[in-house]
N, C-alpha and C positions, 0 to 999 in steps of 0.2 A: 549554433544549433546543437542538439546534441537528443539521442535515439535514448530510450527508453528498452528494457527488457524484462521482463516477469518471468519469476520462478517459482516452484514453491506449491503450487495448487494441488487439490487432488480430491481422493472421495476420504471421510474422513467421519467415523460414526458419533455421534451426540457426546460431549463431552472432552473430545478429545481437541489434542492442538497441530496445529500447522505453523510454519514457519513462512514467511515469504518474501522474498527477495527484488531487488531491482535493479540492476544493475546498469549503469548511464554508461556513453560513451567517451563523456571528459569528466576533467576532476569535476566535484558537486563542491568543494568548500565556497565557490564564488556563486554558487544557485540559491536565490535567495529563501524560496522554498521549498519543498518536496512532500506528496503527500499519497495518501493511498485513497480510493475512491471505489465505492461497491457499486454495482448494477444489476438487480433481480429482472430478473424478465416481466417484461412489462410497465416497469419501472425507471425512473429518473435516477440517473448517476447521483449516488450521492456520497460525501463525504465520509469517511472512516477515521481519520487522523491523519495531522501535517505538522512537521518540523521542521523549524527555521535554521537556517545555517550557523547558529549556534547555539542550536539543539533544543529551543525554547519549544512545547508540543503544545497539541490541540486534539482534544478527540471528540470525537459522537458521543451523546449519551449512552447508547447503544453498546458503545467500545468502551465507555471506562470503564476500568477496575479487569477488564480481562485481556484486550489487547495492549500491545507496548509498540510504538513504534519506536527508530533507533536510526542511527547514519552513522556510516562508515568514511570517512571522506579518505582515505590510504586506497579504500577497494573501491571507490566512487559507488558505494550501494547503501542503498535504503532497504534496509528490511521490517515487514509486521508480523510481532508473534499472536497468533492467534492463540488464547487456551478456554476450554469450556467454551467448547464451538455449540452452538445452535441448529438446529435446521433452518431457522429463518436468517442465519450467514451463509446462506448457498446464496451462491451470486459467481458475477465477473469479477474482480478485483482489478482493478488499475494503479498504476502510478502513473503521478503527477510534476512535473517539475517548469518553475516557473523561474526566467530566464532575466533578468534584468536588460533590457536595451534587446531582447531577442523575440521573447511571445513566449508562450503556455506549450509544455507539450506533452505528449500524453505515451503512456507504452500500447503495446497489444491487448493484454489482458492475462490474464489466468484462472484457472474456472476454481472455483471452491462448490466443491458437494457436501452437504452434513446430511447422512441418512444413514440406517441400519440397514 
């Protein structure tokens, strides 16, 4: 098993960036995947970007060209840098991490606001 933690969110006016963090409970070089997942209200979870345990990424059309995701595997943390935020990137923010021989597991969340 292994817990999930988000960090990193906040209110954040149009244009600007966020940093976001995840922090797991055991090492992440043996997690096959780890990924960050949005949720607007009213909305279906949906993907943002995911990296493979050795670092090969995936993103949203949405996310290329401004988001980056990244892995730490020393600090067991997956971070997404957010720049030239949006209003339509208010959401929940999740992290993902997909456990070989374990199941899928998910963190809390953290809220992203983009407004003036």
């Amino acid at each position: 098993q292994v817990q999930l933690v988000e960090s990193g969110g906040g209110l954040v006016q149009p244009g600007g960036s966020l940093r976001l963090s995840c922090a797991a409970s055991r090492g992440i070089f043996s997690i096959q995947d780890m990924g960050w997942y949005q949720q607007a209200p009213g909305n279906q979870r949906e993907l943002v970007a995911t990296i493979t345990r050795f670092g090969s990424t995936n993103y949203a059309g949405y996310a290329k060209g401004r988001f980056t995701i990244s892995r730490d595997n020393a600090k067991n943390t997956v971070y997404l840098q957010m720049n030239s935020l949006k209003p339509e990137d208010t959401a929940v923010y999740y992290c993902k991490a997909v456990v070989p021989g374990s199941g899928i597991y998910w963190g809390q969340g953290t809220q992203v606001t983009v407004s003036s």
